[in-house]
N, C-alpha and C positions, 0 to 999 in steps of 0.2 A: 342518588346514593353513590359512593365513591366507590372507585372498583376496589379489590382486594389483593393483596398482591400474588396470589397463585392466577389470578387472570390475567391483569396487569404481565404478570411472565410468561405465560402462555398466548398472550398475544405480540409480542414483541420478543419472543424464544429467535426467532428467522434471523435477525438485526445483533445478533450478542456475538460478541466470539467466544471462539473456541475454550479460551478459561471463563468469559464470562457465565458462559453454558457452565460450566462446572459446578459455579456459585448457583444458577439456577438451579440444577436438578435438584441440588443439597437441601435449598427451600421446600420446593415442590415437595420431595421426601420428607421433611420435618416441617411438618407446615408453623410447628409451636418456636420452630430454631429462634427467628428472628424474634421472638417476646422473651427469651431469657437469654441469649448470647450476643455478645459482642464484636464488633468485625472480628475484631482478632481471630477471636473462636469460630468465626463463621469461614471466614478465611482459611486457619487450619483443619476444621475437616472439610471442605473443599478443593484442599490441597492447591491454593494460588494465594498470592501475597494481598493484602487490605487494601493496597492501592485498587487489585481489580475488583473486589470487594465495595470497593467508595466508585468508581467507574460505573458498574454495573447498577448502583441503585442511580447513579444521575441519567442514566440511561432510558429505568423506570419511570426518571420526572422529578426524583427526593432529592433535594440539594443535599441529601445527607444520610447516614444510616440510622440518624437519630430520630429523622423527620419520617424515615419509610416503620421502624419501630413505631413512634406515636400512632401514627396512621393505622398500624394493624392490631394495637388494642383499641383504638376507637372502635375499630369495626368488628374487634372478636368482642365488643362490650354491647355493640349494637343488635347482634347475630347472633347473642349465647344460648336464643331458646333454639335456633338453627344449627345451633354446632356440630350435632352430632349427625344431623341429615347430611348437612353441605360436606361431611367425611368423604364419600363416596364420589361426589362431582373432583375434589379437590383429586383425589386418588387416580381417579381415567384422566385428569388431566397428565397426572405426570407418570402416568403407564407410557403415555403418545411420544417420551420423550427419552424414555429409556430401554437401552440396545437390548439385543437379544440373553446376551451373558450377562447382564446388569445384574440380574438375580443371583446367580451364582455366584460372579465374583462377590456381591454385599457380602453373602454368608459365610463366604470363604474367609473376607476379610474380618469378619466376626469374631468365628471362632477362633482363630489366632490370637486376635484378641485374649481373648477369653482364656487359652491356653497357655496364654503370660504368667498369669498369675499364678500357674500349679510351680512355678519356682520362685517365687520372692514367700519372705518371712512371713508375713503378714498371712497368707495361705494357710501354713503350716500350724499357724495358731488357727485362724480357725476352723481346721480339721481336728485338733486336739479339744477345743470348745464341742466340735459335735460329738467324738468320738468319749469323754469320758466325764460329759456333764451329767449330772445327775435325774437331770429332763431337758427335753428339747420340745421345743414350740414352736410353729412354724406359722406366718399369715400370708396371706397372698391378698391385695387390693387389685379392686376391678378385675379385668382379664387377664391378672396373673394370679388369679387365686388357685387354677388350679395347677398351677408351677408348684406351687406351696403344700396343695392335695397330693400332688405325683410325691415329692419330696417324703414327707411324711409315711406314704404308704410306702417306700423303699426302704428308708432308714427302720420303720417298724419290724421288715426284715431281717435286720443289722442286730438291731440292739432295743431295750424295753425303754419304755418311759419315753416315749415320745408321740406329741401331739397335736392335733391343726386348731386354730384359731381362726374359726368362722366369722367370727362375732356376732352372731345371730345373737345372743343373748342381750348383745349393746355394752355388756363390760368385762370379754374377754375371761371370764371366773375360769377356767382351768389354769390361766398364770395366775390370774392373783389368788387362788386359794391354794397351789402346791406350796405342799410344806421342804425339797427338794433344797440343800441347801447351796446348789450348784445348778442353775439354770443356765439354757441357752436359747435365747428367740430371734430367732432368723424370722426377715421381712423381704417381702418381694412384690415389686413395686416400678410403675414407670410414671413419665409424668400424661397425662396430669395428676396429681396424687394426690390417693383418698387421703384426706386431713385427720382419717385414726392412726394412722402409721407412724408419724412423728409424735402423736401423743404419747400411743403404747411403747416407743423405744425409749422416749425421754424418760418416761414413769419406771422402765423398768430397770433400765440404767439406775437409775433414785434409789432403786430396793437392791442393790448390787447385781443384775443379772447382767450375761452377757450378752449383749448386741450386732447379729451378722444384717447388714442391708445389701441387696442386691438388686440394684436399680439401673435406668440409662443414664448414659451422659449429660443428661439437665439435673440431675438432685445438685442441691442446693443445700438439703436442711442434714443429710445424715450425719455428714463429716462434723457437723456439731456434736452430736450425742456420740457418737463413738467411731473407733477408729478400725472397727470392722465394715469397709466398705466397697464390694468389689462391684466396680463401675465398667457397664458392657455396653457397648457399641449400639443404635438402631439400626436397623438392616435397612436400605433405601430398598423399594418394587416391591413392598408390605403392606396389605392394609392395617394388619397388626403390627405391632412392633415393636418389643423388640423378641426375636424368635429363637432361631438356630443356638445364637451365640448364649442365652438364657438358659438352653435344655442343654448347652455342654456342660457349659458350668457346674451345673446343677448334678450331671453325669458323674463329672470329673469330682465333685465333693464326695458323694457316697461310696465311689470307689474308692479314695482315696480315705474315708473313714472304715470301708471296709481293711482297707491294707494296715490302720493304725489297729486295728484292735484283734484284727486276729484267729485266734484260737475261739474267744466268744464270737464267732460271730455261727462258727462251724455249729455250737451249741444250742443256740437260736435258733439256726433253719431246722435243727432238729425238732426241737419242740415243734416248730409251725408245723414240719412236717407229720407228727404225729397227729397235730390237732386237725391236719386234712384227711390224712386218713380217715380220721374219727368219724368227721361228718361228710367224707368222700363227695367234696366240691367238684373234683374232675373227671372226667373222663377215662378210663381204662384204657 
Protein backbone atom coordinates (compact mmCIF):
# COMPACT_ATOMS: atom_id res chain seq x y z
CA UNK A 1 0.00 0.00 0.00
CA UNK A 2 1.21 3.37 -0.64
CA UNK A 3 2.34 5.60 2.16
CA UNK A 4 0.00 8.64 2.86
CA UNK A 5 1.20 11.72 3.00
CA UNK A 6 1.04 12.60 6.92
CA UNK A 7 3.78 9.77 6.92
CA UNK A 8 5.41 10.30 4.00
CA UNK A 9 6.01 13.97 5.95
CA UNK A 10 6.70 12.82 8.99
CA UNK A 11 9.37 10.70 7.65
CA UNK A 12 11.16 13.16 5.60
CA UNK A 13 10.21 16.32 8.19
CA UNK A 14 14.48 16.31 9.15
CA UNK A 15 15.28 17.03 5.06
CA UNK A 16 12.60 20.21 4.40
CA UNK A 17 13.60 23.58 5.11
CA UNK A 18 12.79 25.87 7.12
CA UNK A 19 9.44 27.25 4.86
CA UNK A 20 9.14 23.83 3.69
CA UNK A 21 8.57 22.84 7.34
CA UNK A 22 5.84 25.50 7.34
CA UNK A 23 3.89 23.80 4.37
CA UNK A 24 4.38 20.72 6.36
CA UNK A 25 2.94 21.43 9.75
CA UNK A 26 -0.10 23.22 7.85
CA UNK A 27 -0.77 19.41 6.23
CA UNK A 28 -0.22 17.58 9.20
CA UNK A 29 -2.82 20.22 10.97
CA UNK A 30 -5.49 19.98 8.21
CA UNK A 31 -4.98 16.64 7.07
CA UNK A 32 -8.40 17.28 4.55
CA UNK A 33 -6.26 20.83 3.34
CA UNK A 34 -4.57 18.99 0.39
CA UNK A 35 -8.24 17.22 -1.03
CA UNK A 36 -9.98 20.64 -1.33
CA UNK A 37 -7.33 23.49 -1.66
CA UNK A 38 -4.98 24.57 -4.17
CA UNK A 39 -1.17 25.50 -3.77
CA UNK A 40 -2.22 28.73 -3.92
CA UNK A 41 -4.36 28.25 -0.93
CA UNK A 42 -1.99 25.98 0.70
CA UNK A 43 0.77 28.35 0.13
CA UNK A 44 -1.15 31.27 1.66
CA UNK A 45 -2.09 29.84 4.98
CA UNK A 46 1.30 28.56 5.22
CA UNK A 47 2.47 31.68 4.76
CA UNK A 48 5.45 30.83 1.78
CA UNK A 49 5.00 31.48 -1.96
CA UNK A 50 3.83 28.09 -4.43
CA UNK A 51 7.13 27.70 -5.61
CA UNK A 52 7.92 26.36 -1.97
CA UNK A 53 4.66 24.70 -2.02
CA UNK A 54 5.62 22.88 -5.62
CA UNK A 55 9.36 22.25 -4.08
CA UNK A 56 8.12 20.51 -1.13
CA UNK A 57 5.69 17.99 -2.70
CA UNK A 58 8.79 17.08 -5.26
CA UNK A 59 10.64 16.60 -2.18
CA UNK A 60 7.83 14.06 -1.04
CA UNK A 61 8.39 12.14 -4.51
CA UNK A 62 5.00 14.17 -6.46
CA UNK A 63 6.13 15.71 -9.64
CA UNK A 64 3.33 17.78 -8.75
CA UNK A 65 0.64 19.14 -6.27
CA UNK A 66 -1.72 17.52 -8.57
CA UNK A 67 -0.18 14.08 -8.58
CA UNK A 68 0.29 14.39 -4.28
CA UNK A 69 -3.82 15.45 -4.37
CA UNK A 70 -4.71 12.16 -6.56
CA UNK A 71 -2.68 10.12 -4.44
CA UNK A 72 -4.43 11.15 -1.08
CA UNK A 73 -7.97 10.51 -2.35
CA UNK A 74 -6.98 7.20 -3.64
CA UNK A 75 -5.97 6.61 -0.20
CA UNK A 76 -8.72 8.64 1.89
CA UNK A 77 -11.23 6.29 -0.66
CA UNK A 78 -9.12 3.18 0.31
CA UNK A 79 -9.12 3.93 4.29
CA UNK A 80 -12.78 5.56 4.71
CA UNK A 81 -13.83 2.69 7.05
CA UNK A 82 -10.34 3.78 8.90
CA UNK A 83 -10.75 7.39 8.79
CA UNK A 84 -11.87 8.11 11.89
CA UNK A 85 -9.45 5.64 13.86
CA UNK A 86 -6.21 6.63 11.89
CA UNK A 87 -7.50 10.68 13.41
CA UNK A 88 -5.55 10.05 16.32
CA UNK A 89 -2.10 8.38 14.63
CA UNK A 90 -2.36 11.36 12.21
CA UNK A 91 -2.81 13.96 15.26
CA UNK A 92 0.60 12.45 17.57
CA UNK A 93 2.22 12.58 14.43
CA UNK A 94 2.00 16.31 14.11
CA UNK A 95 1.90 17.13 18.05
CA UNK A 96 5.99 15.82 17.54
CA UNK A 97 6.26 18.72 15.25
CA UNK A 98 4.78 21.54 16.89
CA UNK A 99 6.66 24.07 19.40
CA UNK A 100 5.69 24.68 22.68
CA UNK A 101 3.55 28.09 21.86
CA UNK A 102 2.24 26.57 18.69
CA UNK A 103 -1.15 26.33 20.58
CA UNK A 104 -1.44 29.54 21.77
CA UNK A 105 -0.31 31.44 19.03
CA UNK A 106 -3.09 29.16 16.63
CA UNK A 107 -5.76 30.60 18.90
CA UNK A 108 -4.54 33.81 19.27
CA UNK A 109 -4.32 33.98 15.58
CA UNK A 110 -8.07 32.80 15.53
CA UNK A 111 -9.68 34.89 17.34
CA UNK A 112 -8.39 37.95 15.54
CA UNK A 113 -9.62 36.38 13.12
CA UNK A 114 -12.82 36.15 14.16
CA UNK A 115 -12.93 39.62 15.75
CA UNK A 116 -12.56 40.95 12.04
CA UNK A 117 -15.81 40.65 11.44
CA UNK A 118 -17.51 42.54 14.47
CA UNK A 119 -16.57 45.74 12.11
CA UNK A 120 -17.45 45.05 8.51
CA UNK A 121 -21.37 45.44 7.19
CA UNK A 122 -22.17 42.08 6.65
CA UNK A 123 -21.80 41.60 10.82
CA UNK A 124 -24.09 44.28 11.54
CA UNK A 125 -26.84 42.68 9.46
CA UNK A 126 -26.61 39.78 10.89
CA UNK A 127 -26.83 40.79 14.45
CA UNK A 128 -30.08 42.72 13.13
CA UNK A 129 -31.22 39.14 11.54
CA UNK A 130 -30.79 37.61 15.23
CA UNK A 131 -31.71 40.44 17.27
CA UNK A 132 -35.33 41.23 15.66
CA UNK A 133 -36.36 38.07 13.66
CA UNK A 134 -39.36 36.75 14.42
CA UNK A 135 -37.73 33.24 15.40
CA UNK A 136 -34.38 32.08 15.36
CA UNK A 137 -33.21 28.43 14.77
CA UNK A 138 -30.07 27.24 15.28
CA UNK A 139 -28.34 23.55 14.02
CA UNK A 140 -25.07 22.55 14.68
CA UNK A 141 -23.54 19.26 12.44
CA UNK A 142 -21.39 16.73 14.05
CA UNK A 143 -19.17 18.24 16.96
CA UNK A 144 -20.48 21.52 16.43
CA UNK A 145 -23.83 20.68 17.51
CA UNK A 146 -23.37 21.71 20.61
CA UNK A 147 -21.88 25.40 19.44
CA UNK A 148 -25.61 25.54 18.22
CA UNK A 149 -27.05 24.15 21.82
CA UNK A 150 -24.61 26.80 23.74
CA UNK A 151 -26.07 29.35 21.21
CA UNK A 152 -29.66 28.89 21.63
CA UNK A 153 -29.66 28.46 25.23
CA UNK A 154 -28.00 32.07 25.53
CA UNK A 155 -29.95 33.89 23.01
CA UNK A 156 -33.16 32.03 24.88
CA UNK A 157 -31.80 34.44 27.54
CA UNK A 158 -31.97 37.50 25.34
CA UNK A 159 -35.12 37.25 23.71
CA UNK A 160 -38.39 34.57 22.90
CA UNK A 161 -38.72 32.47 20.04
CA UNK A 162 -35.76 30.98 19.66
CA UNK A 163 -34.91 27.28 18.88
CA UNK A 164 -32.20 24.24 18.18
CA UNK A 165 -32.55 22.02 15.37
CA UNK A 166 -31.62 18.57 16.45
CA UNK A 167 -33.00 16.89 13.61
CA UNK A 168 -33.66 13.99 15.59
CA UNK A 169 -37.07 13.93 13.83
CA UNK A 170 -35.14 13.57 10.20
CA UNK A 171 -37.23 16.80 8.99
CA UNK A 172 -36.30 19.63 11.09
CA UNK A 173 -40.52 20.32 11.92
CA UNK A 174 -39.87 23.34 14.25
CA UNK A 175 -38.65 25.53 10.95
CA UNK A 176 -40.88 24.02 8.66
CA UNK A 177 -43.98 24.27 10.66
CA UNK A 178 -43.48 28.02 12.23
CA UNK A 179 -45.87 30.15 11.16
CA UNK A 180 -43.15 33.38 12.14
CA UNK A 181 -43.14 35.58 9.28
CA UNK A 182 -39.42 36.51 9.83
CA UNK A 183 -37.15 33.65 10.40
CA UNK A 184 -33.52 33.35 11.07
CA UNK A 185 -31.56 29.80 10.90
CA UNK A 186 -28.10 29.93 11.80
CA UNK A 187 -25.81 26.75 10.90
CA UNK A 188 -22.71 25.64 12.41
CA UNK A 189 -20.61 23.36 10.69
CA UNK A 190 -17.00 22.27 9.66
CA UNK A 191 -15.85 20.17 7.16
CA UNK A 192 -16.44 17.41 6.66
CA UNK A 193 -20.07 18.43 6.44
CA UNK A 194 -22.97 16.68 7.38
CA UNK A 195 -24.97 16.75 3.82
CA UNK A 196 -28.28 18.11 5.99
CA UNK A 197 -26.80 21.53 6.24
CA UNK A 198 -26.68 22.68 2.69
CA UNK A 199 -30.08 20.96 2.16
CA UNK A 200 -31.83 22.81 5.13
CA UNK A 201 -30.19 26.28 4.08
CA UNK A 202 -30.92 25.89 0.41
CA UNK A 203 -34.65 24.91 1.31
CA UNK A 204 -35.01 27.69 3.63
CA UNK A 205 -33.60 30.35 1.65
CA UNK A 206 -36.59 28.83 -0.99
CA UNK A 207 -39.29 29.80 1.65
CA UNK A 208 -37.66 33.32 2.34
CA UNK A 209 -35.89 32.73 5.52
CA UNK A 210 -32.73 34.10 6.57
CA UNK A 211 -29.39 32.15 6.32
CA UNK A 212 -26.20 32.73 8.93
CA UNK A 213 -23.44 29.78 8.12
CA UNK A 214 -20.52 29.64 10.26
CA UNK A 215 -18.05 27.28 9.20
CA UNK A 216 -14.03 26.66 8.48
CA UNK A 217 -12.18 27.85 5.76
CA UNK A 218 -12.89 24.68 3.32
CA UNK A 219 -16.90 25.36 2.80
CA UNK A 220 -17.37 25.52 -0.55
CA UNK A 221 -21.19 25.20 -0.65
CA UNK A 222 -22.55 28.31 1.66
CA UNK A 223 -21.50 31.26 -0.22
CA UNK A 224 -23.94 29.73 -2.88
CA UNK A 225 -27.17 29.82 -0.77
CA UNK A 226 -26.52 32.98 0.96
CA UNK A 227 -24.37 35.65 1.71
CA UNK A 228 -24.53 35.33 5.41
CA UNK A 229 -21.27 33.56 5.77
CA UNK A 230 -18.76 34.08 8.56
CA UNK A 231 -15.62 32.01 7.60
CA UNK A 232 -13.08 31.11 10.78
CA UNK A 233 -9.81 29.94 10.80
CA UNK A 234 -8.92 25.86 12.07
CA UNK A 235 -6.60 26.18 15.01
CA UNK A 236 -3.39 23.90 14.14
CA UNK A 237 -2.25 21.47 17.75
CA UNK A 238 -6.31 20.52 17.80
CA UNK A 239 -7.79 17.37 17.70
CA UNK A 240 -10.93 19.14 17.16
CA UNK A 241 -11.13 21.87 15.15
CA UNK A 242 -12.17 24.41 14.77
CA UNK A 243 -12.30 25.83 18.69
CA UNK A 244 -11.34 29.09 20.32
CA UNK A 245 -12.04 31.21 17.21
CA UNK A 246 -15.79 29.39 16.96
CA UNK A 247 -16.78 30.22 20.84
CA UNK A 248 -15.79 33.94 20.11
CA UNK A 249 -17.58 34.42 17.49
CA UNK A 250 -20.42 32.90 18.74
CA UNK A 251 -19.58 35.26 22.22
CA UNK A 252 -19.16 38.19 20.19
CA UNK A 253 -22.94 37.71 18.23
CA UNK A 254 -25.00 37.43 21.43
CA UNK A 255 -23.42 40.23 22.96
CA UNK A 256 -23.64 42.06 20.33
CA UNK A 257 -27.44 41.22 19.87
CA UNK A 258 -27.71 41.75 23.39
CA UNK A 259 -26.48 45.53 22.78
CA UNK A 260 -29.07 45.80 19.63
CA UNK A 261 -32.02 45.23 21.42
CA UNK A 262 -31.74 46.66 24.71
CA UNK A 263 -34.37 47.58 26.99
CA UNK A 264 -36.04 43.98 26.05
CA UNK A 265 -33.60 42.14 26.85
CA UNK A 266 -33.64 43.86 30.79
CA UNK A 267 -37.40 42.31 30.56
CA UNK A 268 -36.50 38.93 29.59
CA UNK A 269 -34.10 38.05 32.32
CA UNK A 270 -36.93 39.24 34.49
CA UNK A 271 -39.36 36.96 33.50
CA UNK A 272 -36.57 34.01 33.61
CA UNK A 273 -35.80 35.38 36.83
CA UNK A 274 -39.07 34.97 38.27
CA UNK A 275 -39.70 31.63 36.65
CA UNK A 276 -36.37 30.52 38.85
CA UNK A 277 -37.56 31.77 41.63
CA UNK A 278 -40.66 29.76 41.22
CA UNK A 279 -39.16 26.62 40.93
CA UNK A 280 -35.92 27.66 42.98
CA UNK A 281 -33.23 25.77 40.50
CA UNK A 282 -30.32 27.41 42.53
CA UNK A 283 -28.77 27.39 45.37
CA UNK A 284 -29.37 30.23 48.15
Amino acid sequence: MEKDIQTLISERFSSLTKLERRVAVHLLSHPDALLVDTSEVVAKRAFVSPMTVTRFFRKLGFESAAQARQGARKNLSSQMPNAIGSRFEHFQRQRTHLGPDEDLKGALAAIRHASEYRSTPMWAEIVDLVAHADAVFAAGFQTMRYMASGLVGRLSYIRSNVHELDGVDGVYAPFFSSTASRRTLILVDIFRYGKNGPILAKVAREQGADVVVLCDEHCRWAAEITPFVVTLPSESGFFFRPTMAMHFCLHMLVQDVIDALGEPVRRQLSLLSDAQELFGQFQS
